[in-house]
C-alpha positions in Angstrom: 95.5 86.5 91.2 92.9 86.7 93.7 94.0 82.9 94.7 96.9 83.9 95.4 96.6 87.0 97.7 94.3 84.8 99.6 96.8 81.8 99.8 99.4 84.5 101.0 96.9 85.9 103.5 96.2 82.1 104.9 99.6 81.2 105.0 100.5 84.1 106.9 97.4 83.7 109.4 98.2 80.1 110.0 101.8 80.2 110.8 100.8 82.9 113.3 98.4 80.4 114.1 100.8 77.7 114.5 103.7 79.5 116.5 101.1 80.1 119.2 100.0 76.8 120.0 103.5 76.2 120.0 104.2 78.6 122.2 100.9 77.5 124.6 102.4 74.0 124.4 105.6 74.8 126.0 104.1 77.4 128.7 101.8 74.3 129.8 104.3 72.0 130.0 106.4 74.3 132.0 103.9 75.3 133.8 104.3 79.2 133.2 100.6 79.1 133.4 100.1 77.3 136.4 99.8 73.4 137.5 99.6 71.4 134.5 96.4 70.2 134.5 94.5 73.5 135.1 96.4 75.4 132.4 95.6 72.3 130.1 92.2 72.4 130.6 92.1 76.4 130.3 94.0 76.9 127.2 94.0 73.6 125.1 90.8 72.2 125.9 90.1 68.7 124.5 93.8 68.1 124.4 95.4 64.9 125.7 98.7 66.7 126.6 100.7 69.5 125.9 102.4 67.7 123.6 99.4 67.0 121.4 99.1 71.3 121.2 102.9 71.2 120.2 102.5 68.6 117.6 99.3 70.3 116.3 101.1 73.6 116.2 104.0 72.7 114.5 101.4 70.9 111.6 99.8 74.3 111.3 103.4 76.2 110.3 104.8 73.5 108.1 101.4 74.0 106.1 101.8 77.3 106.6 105.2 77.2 104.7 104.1 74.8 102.0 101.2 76.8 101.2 102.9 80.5 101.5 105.9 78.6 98.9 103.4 77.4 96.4 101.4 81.1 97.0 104.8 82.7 96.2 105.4 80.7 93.5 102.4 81.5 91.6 102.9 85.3 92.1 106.5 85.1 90.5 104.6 83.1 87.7 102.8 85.3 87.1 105.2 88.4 86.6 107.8 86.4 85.1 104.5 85.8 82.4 103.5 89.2 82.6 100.1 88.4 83.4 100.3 90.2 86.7 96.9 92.4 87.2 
């Protein structure tokens, strides 16, 4: 059970995760933050171009879902089994 709490607990940190760099990605490339470059450099550093933050932040929630789905999953398992603690 502890597995699965923990999964749950991931899930839920990385789609938080995710929805900010998604949200970073678009506020560079509007430039909400300032000129594009600067506001690259500031908050993604090491990225190519905002759409590399997008793209990485969108990776981050579907994981997030897939791994929150199978955590959910093994918690109904286990009540359906009765085995829940």
């Amino acid at each position: 059970m502890f597995f699965s709490k923990f999964a749950k607990a991931v899930a839920c940190l990385a789609l938080v995760v995710g929805a900010l760099q998604v949200a970073i990605g678009f506020g560079v490339a509007t430039e909400t933050f300032g000129p594009y470059e600067q506001a690259l450099a500031r908050y993604a550093p090491g990225a190519a171009n905002s759409g590399v933050v997008i793209t990485r932040g969108i990776y981050a929630m579907l994981f997030a879902i897939g791994l929150g789905t199978l955590a959910e999953i093994s918690i109904s398992l286990r009540k359906v089994r009765g085995t829940e603690l």
